[in-house]
Structure formats: C-alpha cells, structure tokens
C-alpha positions as CSV (number, residue, x, y, z in Angstrom):
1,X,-27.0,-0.5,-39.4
2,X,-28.7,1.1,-42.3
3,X,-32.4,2.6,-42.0
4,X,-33.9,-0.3,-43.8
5,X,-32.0,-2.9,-40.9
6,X,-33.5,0.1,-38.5
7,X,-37.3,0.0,-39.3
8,X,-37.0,-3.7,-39.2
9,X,-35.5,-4.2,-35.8
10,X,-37.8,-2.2,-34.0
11,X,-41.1,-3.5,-36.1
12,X,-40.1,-7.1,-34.6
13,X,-38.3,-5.8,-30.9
14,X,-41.8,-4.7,-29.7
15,X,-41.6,-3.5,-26.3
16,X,-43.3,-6.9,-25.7
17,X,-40.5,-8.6,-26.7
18,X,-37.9,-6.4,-25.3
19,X,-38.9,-7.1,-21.7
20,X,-39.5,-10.4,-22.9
21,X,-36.2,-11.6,-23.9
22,X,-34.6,-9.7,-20.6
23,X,-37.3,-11.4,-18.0
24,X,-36.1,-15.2,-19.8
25,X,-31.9,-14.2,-19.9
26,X,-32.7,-12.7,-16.4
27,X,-34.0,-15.9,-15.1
28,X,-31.0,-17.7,-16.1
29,X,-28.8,-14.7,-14.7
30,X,-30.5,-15.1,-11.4
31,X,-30.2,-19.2,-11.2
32,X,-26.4,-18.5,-11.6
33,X,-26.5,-16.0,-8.1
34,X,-28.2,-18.2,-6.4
35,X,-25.2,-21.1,-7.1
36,X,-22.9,-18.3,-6.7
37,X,-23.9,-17.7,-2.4
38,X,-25.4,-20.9,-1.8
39,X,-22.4,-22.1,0.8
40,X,-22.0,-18.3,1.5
41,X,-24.6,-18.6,5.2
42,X,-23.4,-22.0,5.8
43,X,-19.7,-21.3,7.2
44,X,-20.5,-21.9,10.5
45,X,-22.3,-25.0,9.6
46,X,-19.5,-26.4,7.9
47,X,-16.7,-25.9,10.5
48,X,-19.4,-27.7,12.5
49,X,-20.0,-30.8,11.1
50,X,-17.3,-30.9,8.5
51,X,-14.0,-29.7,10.2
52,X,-13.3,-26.5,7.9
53,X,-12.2,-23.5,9.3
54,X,-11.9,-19.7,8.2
55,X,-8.6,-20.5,5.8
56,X,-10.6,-23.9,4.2
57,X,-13.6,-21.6,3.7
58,X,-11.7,-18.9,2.2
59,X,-9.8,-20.6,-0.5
60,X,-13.1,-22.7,-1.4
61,X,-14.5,-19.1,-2.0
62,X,-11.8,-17.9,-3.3
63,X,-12.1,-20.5,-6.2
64,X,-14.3,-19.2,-7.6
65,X,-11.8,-16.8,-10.4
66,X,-9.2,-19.5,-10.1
67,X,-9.4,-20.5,-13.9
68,X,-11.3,-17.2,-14.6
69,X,-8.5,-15.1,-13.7
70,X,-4.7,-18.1,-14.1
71,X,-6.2,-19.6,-17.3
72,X,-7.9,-16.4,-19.0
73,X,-11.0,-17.8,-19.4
74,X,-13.2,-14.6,-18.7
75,X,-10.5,-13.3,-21.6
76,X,-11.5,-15.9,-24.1
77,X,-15.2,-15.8,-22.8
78,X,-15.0,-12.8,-24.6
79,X,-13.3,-13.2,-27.9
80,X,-15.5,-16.0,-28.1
81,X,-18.6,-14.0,-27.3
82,X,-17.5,-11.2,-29.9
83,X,-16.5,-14.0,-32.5
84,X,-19.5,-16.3,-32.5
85,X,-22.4,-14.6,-30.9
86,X,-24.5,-14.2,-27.6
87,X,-26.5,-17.4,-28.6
88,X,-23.5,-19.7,-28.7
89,X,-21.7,-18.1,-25.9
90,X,-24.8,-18.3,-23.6
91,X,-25.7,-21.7,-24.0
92,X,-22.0,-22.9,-23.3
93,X,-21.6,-20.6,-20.6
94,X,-24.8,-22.4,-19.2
95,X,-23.4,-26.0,-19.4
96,X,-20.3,-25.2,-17.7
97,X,-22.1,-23.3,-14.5
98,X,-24.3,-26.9,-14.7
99,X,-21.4,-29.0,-15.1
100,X,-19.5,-26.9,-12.0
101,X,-22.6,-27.2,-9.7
102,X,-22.3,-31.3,-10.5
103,X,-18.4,-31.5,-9.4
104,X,-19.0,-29.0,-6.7
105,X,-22.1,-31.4,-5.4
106,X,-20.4,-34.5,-5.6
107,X,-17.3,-33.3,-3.5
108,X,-19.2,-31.5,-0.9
109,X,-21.9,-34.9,-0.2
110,X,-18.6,-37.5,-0.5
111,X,-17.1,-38.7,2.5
112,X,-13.6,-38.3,2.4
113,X,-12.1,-39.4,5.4
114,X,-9.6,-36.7,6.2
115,X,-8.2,-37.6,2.6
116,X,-5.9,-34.9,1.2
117,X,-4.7,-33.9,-2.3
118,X,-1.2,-32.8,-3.1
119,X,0.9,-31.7,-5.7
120,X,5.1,-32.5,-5.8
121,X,7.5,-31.6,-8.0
122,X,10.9,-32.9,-7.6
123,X,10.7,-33.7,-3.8
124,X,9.0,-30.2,-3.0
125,X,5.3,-29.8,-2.3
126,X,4.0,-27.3,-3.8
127,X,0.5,-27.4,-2.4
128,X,-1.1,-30.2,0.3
129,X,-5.0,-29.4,0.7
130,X,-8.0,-31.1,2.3
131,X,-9.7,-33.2,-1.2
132,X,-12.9,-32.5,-0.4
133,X,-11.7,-28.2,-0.1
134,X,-9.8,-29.0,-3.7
135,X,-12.2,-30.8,-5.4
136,X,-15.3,-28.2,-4.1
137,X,-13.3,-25.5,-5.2
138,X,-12.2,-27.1,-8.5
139,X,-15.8,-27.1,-9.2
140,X,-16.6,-23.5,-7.8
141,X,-14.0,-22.7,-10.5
142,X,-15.7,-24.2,-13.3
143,X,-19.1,-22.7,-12.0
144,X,-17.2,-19.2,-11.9
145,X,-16.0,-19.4,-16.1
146,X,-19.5,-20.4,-17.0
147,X,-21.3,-17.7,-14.6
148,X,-19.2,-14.7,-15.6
149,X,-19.2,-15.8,-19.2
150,X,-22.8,-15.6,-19.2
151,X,-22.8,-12.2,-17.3
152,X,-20.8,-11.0,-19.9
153,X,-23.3,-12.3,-22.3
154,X,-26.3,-10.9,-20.8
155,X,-24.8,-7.3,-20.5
156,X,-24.2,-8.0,-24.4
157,X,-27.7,-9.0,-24.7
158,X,-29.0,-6.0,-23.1
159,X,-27.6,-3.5,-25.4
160,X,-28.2,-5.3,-28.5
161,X,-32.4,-5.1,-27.2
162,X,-32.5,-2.1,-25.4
163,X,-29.7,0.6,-27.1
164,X,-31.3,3.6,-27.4
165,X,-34.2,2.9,-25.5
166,X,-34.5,2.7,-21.4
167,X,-30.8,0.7,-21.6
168,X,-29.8,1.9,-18.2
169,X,-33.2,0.6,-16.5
170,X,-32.5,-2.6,-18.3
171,X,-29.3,-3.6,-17.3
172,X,-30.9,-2.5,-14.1
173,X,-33.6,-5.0,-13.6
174,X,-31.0,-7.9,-15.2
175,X,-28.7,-6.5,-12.5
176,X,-31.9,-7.0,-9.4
177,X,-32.5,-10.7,-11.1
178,X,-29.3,-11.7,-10.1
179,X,-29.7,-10.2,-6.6
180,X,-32.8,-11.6,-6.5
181,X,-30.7,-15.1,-6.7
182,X,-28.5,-14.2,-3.9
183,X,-31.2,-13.1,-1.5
184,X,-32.8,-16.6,-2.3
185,X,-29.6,-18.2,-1.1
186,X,-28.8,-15.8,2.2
187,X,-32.3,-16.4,3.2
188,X,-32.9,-20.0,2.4
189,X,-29.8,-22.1,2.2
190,X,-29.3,-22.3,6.0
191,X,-32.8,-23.0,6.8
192,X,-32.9,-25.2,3.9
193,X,-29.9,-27.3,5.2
194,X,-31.1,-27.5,8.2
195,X,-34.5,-28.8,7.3
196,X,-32.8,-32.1,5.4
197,X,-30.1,-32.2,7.7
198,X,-27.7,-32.4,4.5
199,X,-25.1,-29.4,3.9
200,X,-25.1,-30.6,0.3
201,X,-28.7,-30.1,-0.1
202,X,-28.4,-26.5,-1.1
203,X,-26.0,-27.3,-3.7
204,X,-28.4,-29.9,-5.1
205,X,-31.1,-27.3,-5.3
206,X,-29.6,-24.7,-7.4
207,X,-27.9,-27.0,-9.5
208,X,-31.4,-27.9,-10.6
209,X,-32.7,-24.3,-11.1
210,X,-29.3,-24.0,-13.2
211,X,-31.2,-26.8,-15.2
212,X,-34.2,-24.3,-15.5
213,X,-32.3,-22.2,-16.2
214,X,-30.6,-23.0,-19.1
215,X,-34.0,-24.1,-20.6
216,X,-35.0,-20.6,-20.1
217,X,-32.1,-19.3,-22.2
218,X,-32.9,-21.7,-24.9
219,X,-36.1,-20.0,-25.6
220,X,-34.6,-16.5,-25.7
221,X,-32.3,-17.9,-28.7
222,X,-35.4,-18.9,-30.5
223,X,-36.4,-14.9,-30.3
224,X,-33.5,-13.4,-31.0
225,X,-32.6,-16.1,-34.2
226,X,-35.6,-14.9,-35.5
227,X,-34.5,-10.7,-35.2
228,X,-31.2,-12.0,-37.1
229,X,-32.5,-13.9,-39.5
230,X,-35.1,-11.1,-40.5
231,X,-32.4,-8.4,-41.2
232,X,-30.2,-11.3,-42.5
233,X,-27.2,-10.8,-40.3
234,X,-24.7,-13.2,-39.1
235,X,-25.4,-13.1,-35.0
236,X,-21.6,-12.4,-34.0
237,X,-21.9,-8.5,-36.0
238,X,-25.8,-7.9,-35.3
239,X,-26.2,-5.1,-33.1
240,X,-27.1,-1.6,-32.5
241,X,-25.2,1.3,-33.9
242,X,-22.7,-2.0,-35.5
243,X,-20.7,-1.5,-38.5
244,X,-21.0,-5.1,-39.6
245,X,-17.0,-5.0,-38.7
246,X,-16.0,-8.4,-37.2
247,X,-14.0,-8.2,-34.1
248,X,-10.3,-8.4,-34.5
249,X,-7.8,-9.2,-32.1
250,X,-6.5,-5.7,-32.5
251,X,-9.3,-4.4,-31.2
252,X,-7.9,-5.9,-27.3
253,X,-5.0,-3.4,-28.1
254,X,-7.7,-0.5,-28.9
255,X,-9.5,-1.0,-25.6
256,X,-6.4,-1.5,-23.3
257,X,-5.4,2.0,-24.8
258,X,-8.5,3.7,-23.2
259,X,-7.5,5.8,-20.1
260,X,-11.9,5.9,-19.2
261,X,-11.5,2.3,-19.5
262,X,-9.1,1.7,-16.6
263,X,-10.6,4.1,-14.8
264,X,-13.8,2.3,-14.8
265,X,-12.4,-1.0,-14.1
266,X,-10.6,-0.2,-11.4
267,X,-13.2,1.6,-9.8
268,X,-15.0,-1.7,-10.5
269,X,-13.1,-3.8,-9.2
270,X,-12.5,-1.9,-5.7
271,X,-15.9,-1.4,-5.6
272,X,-17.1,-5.3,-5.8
273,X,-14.2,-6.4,-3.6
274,X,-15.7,-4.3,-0.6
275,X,-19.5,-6.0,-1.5
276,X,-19.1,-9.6,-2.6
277,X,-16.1,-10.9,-0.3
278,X,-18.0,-9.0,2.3
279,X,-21.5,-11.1,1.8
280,X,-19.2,-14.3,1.9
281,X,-18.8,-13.7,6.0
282,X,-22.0,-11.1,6.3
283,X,-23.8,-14.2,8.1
284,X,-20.7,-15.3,10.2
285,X,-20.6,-11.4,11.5
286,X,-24.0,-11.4,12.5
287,X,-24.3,-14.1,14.7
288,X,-20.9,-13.5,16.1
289,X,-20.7,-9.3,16.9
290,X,-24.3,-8.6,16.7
291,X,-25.3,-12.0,18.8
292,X,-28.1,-12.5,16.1
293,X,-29.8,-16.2,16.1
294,X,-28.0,-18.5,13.7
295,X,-31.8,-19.4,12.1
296,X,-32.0,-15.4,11.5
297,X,-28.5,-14.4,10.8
298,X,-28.7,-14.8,7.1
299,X,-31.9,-12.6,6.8
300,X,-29.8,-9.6,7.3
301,X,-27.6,-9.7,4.5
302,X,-30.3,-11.1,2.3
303,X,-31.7,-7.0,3.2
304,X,-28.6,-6.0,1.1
305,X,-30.0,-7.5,-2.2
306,X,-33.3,-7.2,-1.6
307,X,-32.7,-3.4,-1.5
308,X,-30.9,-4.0,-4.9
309,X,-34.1,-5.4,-6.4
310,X,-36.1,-2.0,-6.0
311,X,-33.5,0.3,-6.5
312,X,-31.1,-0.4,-9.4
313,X,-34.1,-0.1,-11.7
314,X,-34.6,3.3,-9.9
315,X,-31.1,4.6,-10.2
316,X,-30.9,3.0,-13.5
317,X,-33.9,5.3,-14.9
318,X,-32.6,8.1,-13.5
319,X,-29.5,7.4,-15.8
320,X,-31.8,7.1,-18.8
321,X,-33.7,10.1,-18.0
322,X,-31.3,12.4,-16.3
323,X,-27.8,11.5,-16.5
324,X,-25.2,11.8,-13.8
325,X,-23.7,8.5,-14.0
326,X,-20.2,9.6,-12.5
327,X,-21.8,11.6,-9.8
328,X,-24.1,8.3,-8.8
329,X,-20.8,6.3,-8.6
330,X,-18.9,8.4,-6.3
331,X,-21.3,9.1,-4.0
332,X,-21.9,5.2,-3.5
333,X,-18.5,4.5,-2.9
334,X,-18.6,7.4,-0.2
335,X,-21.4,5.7,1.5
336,X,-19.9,2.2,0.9
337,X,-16.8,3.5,3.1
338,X,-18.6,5.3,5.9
339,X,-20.7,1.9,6.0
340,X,-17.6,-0.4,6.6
341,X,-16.1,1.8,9.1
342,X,-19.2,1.8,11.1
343,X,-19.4,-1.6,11.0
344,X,-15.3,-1.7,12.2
345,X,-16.7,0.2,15.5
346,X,-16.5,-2.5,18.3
347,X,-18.6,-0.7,20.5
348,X,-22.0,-0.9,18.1
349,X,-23.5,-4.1,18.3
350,X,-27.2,-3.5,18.2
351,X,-29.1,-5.3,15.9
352,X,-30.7,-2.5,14.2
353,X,-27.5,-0.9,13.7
354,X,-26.7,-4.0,11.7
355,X,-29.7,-3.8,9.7
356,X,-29.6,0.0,8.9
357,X,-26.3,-0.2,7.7
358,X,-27.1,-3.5,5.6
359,X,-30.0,-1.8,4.2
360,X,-27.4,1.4,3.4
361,X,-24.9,-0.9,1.5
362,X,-28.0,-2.3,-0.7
363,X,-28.7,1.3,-1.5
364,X,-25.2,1.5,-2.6
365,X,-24.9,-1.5,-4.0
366,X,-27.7,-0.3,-6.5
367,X,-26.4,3.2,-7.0
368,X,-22.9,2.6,-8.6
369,X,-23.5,-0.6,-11.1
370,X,-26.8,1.0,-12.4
371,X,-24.2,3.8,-13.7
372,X,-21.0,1.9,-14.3
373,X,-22.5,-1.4,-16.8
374,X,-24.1,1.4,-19.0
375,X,-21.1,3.7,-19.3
376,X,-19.3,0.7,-21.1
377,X,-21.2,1.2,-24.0
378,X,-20.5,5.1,-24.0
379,X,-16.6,4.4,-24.0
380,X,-16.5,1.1,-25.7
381,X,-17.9,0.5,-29.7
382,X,-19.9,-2.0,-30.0
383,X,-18.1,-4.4,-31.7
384,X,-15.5,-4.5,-28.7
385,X,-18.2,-4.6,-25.8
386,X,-18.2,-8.4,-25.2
387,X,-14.3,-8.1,-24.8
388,X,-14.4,-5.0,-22.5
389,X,-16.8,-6.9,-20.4
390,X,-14.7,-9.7,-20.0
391,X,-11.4,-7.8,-19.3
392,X,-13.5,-5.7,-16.7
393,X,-14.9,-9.2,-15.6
394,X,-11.3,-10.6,-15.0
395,X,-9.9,-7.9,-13.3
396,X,-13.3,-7.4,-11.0
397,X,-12.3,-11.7,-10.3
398,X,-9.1,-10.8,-8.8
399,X,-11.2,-9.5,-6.1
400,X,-13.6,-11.8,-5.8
401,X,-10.8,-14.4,-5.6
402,X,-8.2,-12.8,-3.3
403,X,-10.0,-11.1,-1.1
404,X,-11.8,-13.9,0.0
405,X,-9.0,-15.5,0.5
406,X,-7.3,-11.8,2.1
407,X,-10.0,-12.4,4.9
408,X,-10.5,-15.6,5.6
409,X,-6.6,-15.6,6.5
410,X,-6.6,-12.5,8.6
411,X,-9.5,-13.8,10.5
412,X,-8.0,-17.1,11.3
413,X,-4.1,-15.1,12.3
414,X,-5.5,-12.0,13.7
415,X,-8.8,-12.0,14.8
416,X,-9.6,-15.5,16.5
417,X,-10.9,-14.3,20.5
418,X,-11.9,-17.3,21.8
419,X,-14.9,-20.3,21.6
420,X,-18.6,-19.9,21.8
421,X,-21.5,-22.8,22.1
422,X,-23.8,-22.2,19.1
423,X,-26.6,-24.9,18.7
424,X,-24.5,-26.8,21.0
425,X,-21.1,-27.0,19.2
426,X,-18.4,-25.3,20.5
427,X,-17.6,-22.6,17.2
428,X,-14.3,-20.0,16.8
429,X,-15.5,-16.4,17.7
430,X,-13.8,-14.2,15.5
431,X,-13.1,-9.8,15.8
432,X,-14.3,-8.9,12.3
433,X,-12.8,-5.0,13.1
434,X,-9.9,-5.2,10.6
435,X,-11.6,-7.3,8.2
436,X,-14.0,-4.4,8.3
437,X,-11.3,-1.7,7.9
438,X,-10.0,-3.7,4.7
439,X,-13.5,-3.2,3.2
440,X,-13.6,0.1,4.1
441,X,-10.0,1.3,2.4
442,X,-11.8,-0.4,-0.8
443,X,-14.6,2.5,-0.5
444,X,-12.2,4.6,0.0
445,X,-9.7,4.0,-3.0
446,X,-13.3,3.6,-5.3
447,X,-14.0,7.3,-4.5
448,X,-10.3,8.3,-5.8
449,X,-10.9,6.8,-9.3
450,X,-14.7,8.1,-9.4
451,X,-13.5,11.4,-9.8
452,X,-10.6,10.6,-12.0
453,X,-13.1,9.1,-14.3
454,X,-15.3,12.0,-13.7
455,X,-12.4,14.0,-15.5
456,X,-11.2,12.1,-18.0
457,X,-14.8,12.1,-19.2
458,X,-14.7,15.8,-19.1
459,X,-11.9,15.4,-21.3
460,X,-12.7,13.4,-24.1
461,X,-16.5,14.1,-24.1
462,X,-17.9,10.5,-23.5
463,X,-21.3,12.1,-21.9
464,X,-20.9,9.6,-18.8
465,X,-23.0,12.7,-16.9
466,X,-25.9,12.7,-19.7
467,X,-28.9,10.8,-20.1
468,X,-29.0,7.5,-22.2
469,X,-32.5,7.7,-23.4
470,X,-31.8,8.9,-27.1
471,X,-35.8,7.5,-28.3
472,X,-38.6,8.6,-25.8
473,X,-40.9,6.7,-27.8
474,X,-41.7,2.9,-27.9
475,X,-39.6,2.2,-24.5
C-alpha cells in the first residue's frame, strides 16, 4: 500500500469506525456461538425424552466438521475468502449457518417414530443411524462450514481494520463476542427448554438471532465498500501491508512449507480439542460427579466463557503492548493440563472445586488464543492469511469432530456406573475420570509444541515474543 492508499485509510478508519465495524462482525460472530452450544446443556434432556444416549449425542456433535473437514470446505472457505473478498465470503458464510440452523430445527422438532436412515452398497451396510441423529447432524454440518467460514472471515476482517494498531486486543474482544454466545447458550438453553417444554425451542431461538445476525453483517459491508472504493481497490487485494498480489494457488504450497506454521496449528488444534469437546459434556459432569441441580448445572461452564469475555481483551493488550505471545501460550496449556487432571481426581467433588477450576480453564482459555490468532499475521503475508486460517481451521475441526465423538464412545463402553432418578427419569450415571485424563494428555502434548514454536521463532526471527502495537497513536 503506497503512502497516498496510507493517509487515506486511516483518514476514513477513525477509531470510531474501527470499533465500529468489530462491535457489528462481532455480533454476527457471537449469533454463530450461541448455535454452535445450543444442544451442548441439553444431553440429559434429550436421552430423556428423546431416547439418545452418549454415542447418538456424540456423533450429532461430532457433525459438526463432517463436510468442514471430508469435503474441504473450510479449505475452499478460504481460497474463496482470498479470491473474492471478506464481503462476499461473509455474507455466504451467513446463509449457510441460517440455512444449517433450519435443517437442524426441522429434524430435532419432527417426530420420527424410531425411523432410521441407512446407506448399502452391494448388500453391505455401510452405516444404519437413528434419522432424526442423521438429519440433526447433517444440518450441524452445514451450520459448521458457514460458522468457521465466517470465523475465518472475521479474523481477516480484523487485521485488515486494526494492523498496526491494538490488533491483538481486537481479535480479543471478537474472540469474547463469541464466548459471549456460548455463555448465552450454557446458561439459558436448558432453562429455556424447560420453560416451553420444547427441546427444539432453543434451536428456534438462535436460528433467529442468526437472522440478526446476518443483518448486522450487511451493514459492516456498507462501511468497509466505502474504505475500498475510496483507495479504489478491488476488495479480494485491499489490506494492510498488501502488495496488491492476488492470491495464487501456489501460495497453499508456500504456507504448508512453514515449519512456525505447523507448529502453531498443532498447538491449536490440541489446545481446542481439550476446551470445546470438553464444554459439549461440562453440564452432564456437573450434575453427575459434583451432584449439582440440573436447573444450575449449566451455570458452571457458562463461568468458563464468561471469564473469556474480560480476559482475552486483557491478555490480548498485553500482546500489543508487551509481547510474549509464546510464553502466554505455554503457560495456558500448563494450566489447561493441571486443570483436567484435577478434575480426573474421583475423590474431589465439591462444588467449589468445580467452579474454581471452571473459572481456571476460562483464564486459560483467554490466555493462549489472545496470542496464537495474532501470531498468524507475523508468520503468514497477508495475501495468504484467509487460507492459513482455514487450513488452521480444518485441522482445529478434526478435533472438534473426533473427539466428540472419542468421548461420547468411551463414556458409553467404559464409564457407564449405573442409573440415577433426575427430575424423575431414571438417567445413565457415567465416571467422567478417563474422559478427563484424555483432556488432560491434550494439555499436555499443547505444552510440547509451545516450546518448539517458541524455537523455531527464535530461529527465523518472526518476533512472536514482541509487541504488535507498531502506531501508539490513533488506537
């Protein structure tokens, strides 16, 4: 971008508008996390009324990277994103998490009948499911391209508005919308289903603050048009620091070549598979180990984001200011591992033991993406960042979809103890000690490739332990 391009972005991205355009793709962002753990406190509510049990509820959640990860949609979610801009990308992205939440409502609220869906070839089955778990999860799957897509897109966003300027405490605060969303849906789905007597009802819900939503992103790509169309550049090139170079599917080949790259990743994808599959039972563990009132029970996990929301902007200025993004990374996977294995301890089931290490893991859960989403754009040119975010993206969904699916099987094998009365219904009381152990080795492979990214950076020099914050003025 020459001086001119310079002087003219940052005369129309007021600070104003900066933190405008992130509060309106935040919104949206947060919408999607709501979808995302809406069924998350309601798995003991479905195996009462509906007849699932831990493997159903597993592969529904597991769905969720099905087409993400077997169809390389987060892949082509970003080519596309790099190839026709953040304003195109976004606004599909939208549609499909809407069009997801539709399927996904209609085949949780149908009565099926004990119908099921299966798939021969050749006299051999190759799969025989419950339809209403296949056609759920069918639509979990279309939610999951559109809601990675458009995380993908909003990291994009973010350092196209905020490079060079407080990019870490950005991405933070678009990081706390989303777990804003998913503190909305631990604390209120349950209660909410309850209340209309409906499982569906949540579903219904977010499917119309998706609506919202998307109306919200609509009037961010009226702002950021406008910043194109005054340095008259096509959207898909504009951006910080941007040569005007097009990507080119070379450029996959580029990134792939990056040892920091796969460090990162990996690091990323350990990481989130001992927080997100984790959440997905965090209400079935509390009522069950720590006897905590179903009404309650999802309150405790909903502490874990809510933590999130005032920290990651913390840990993210610190970034900015200070540096240390390496350091932040491994020190949250070392708590993220002594958490797990606490939790593993039979013996401890006091309530406030439950809530202090809840509280612990939303510290942690802060700490380590406030540093990992802004070193991308230290390793990564921009040009390539949409692509790196979707290749970390679809390697981060193996987790989410697998280990899900990991745990819902071992609880249902391993870990089944018995029958307790909750509200009434006789419900399956599970030992969540070696799920907990399986988090736990996450943390504990996470720390290994913190500190191999810690010196590969000392190698090539990407400054993943210096401060972002290159213009002090006009934040």
């Amino acid at each position: 971008m020459n001086p001119e391009e310079t002087r003219i972005r940052n005369t129309y991205a007021t600070p104003l508008r900066r933190w405008s355009v992130l509060c309106l793709v935040s919104f949206t962002m947060l919408t999607g996390y709501v979808m995302i753990d809406a069924m998350a406190p309601l798995k003991t509510l479905f195996e009462q009324q509906m007849g699932w049990n831990s493997t159903d509820y597993g592969i529904f959640t597991s769905g969720y990277g099905w087409f993400n990860i077997f169809l390389l949609m987060l892949i082509f979610g970003g080519i596309i994103l790099d190839k026709k801009g953040i304003r195109f990308t976004g606004i599909l992205a939208a549609g499909l998490m809407i069009g997801g939440a539709l399927l996904k409502y209609w085949a949780i609220s149908t009565e099926w009948n004990n119908a099921v869906t299966s798939l021969s070839i050749g006299g051999h089955t190759l799969f025989s499911i419950k339809s209403q778990i296949f056609y759920a999860t069918l639509g979990f799957a279309l939610f999951g391209v559109g809601c990675e897509m458009f995380g993908i897109t909003a990291n994009k966003i973010v350092i196209k508005w905020f490079q060079g300027k407080s990019l870490a405490l950005a991405l933070g605060l678009n990081i706390a919308a989303g777990r804003i969303g998913t503190a909305i849906a631990m604390f209120g789905s349950l209660p909410f289903a309850r209340m209309t007597g409906n499982p569906a009802a949540p579903i219904a819900l977010c499917t119309i603050l998706l609506c919202v939503g998307l109306l919200s992103y609509l009037v961010f790509c009226v702002m950021d048009h406008k910043l194109d169309r005054l340095t008259e550049r096509p959207e898909s090139s504009a951006g910080p620091h941007d040569d005007s170079e097009k990507f080119k599917g070379s450029d996959i080949v580029h990134i792939i070549r990056i040892r920091a790259f796969w460090y990162l990743t990996i690091l990323c994808l350990l990481f989130y598979s001992g927080i997100f599959p984790f959440l997905k039972f965090a209400t079935e563990l509390m009522i069950q180990k720590f006897d905590i009132s179903p009404d309650f029970a999802g309150a405790v996990p909903a502490l874990l984001p809510f933590g999130n929301i005032l920290l990651t902007p913390l840990f993210g200025s610190i970034y900015d200011h200070k540096g240390y993004g390496i350091t932040l990374m491994w020190i949250g996977s070392g708590i993220l591992t002594l958490v797990h294995l606490i939790f593993a301890i039979p013996a401890l089931t006091a309530k406030w033991i439950a809530v202090v290490l809840v509280l612990l893991l939303g510290i942690v859960f802060s700490m380590v993406p406030a540093a990992m989403w802004p070193s991308v754009s230290k390793i990564i040119p921009y040009r390539m960042v949409g692509t790196s975010f979707s290749l970390i993206f679809w390697i981060q969904n193996w987790g989410l979809t697998f280990v899900p699916l990991l745990i819902g099987f071992v609880l249902q094998k391993y870990c089944i103890i018995g029958t307790t009365i909750v509200d009434g219904l006789s419900t399956t009381q599970y030992d969540y000690t070696l799920p907990m152990l399986i988090f736990a080795v996450f943390g504990i492979l996470s720390i290994g490739f913190a500190f191999l990214l810690k010196k590969e950076d000392a190698r090539k020099q990407y400054g993943l332990e210096r401060a972002n914050l290159t213009d002090h003025s006009n934040v």
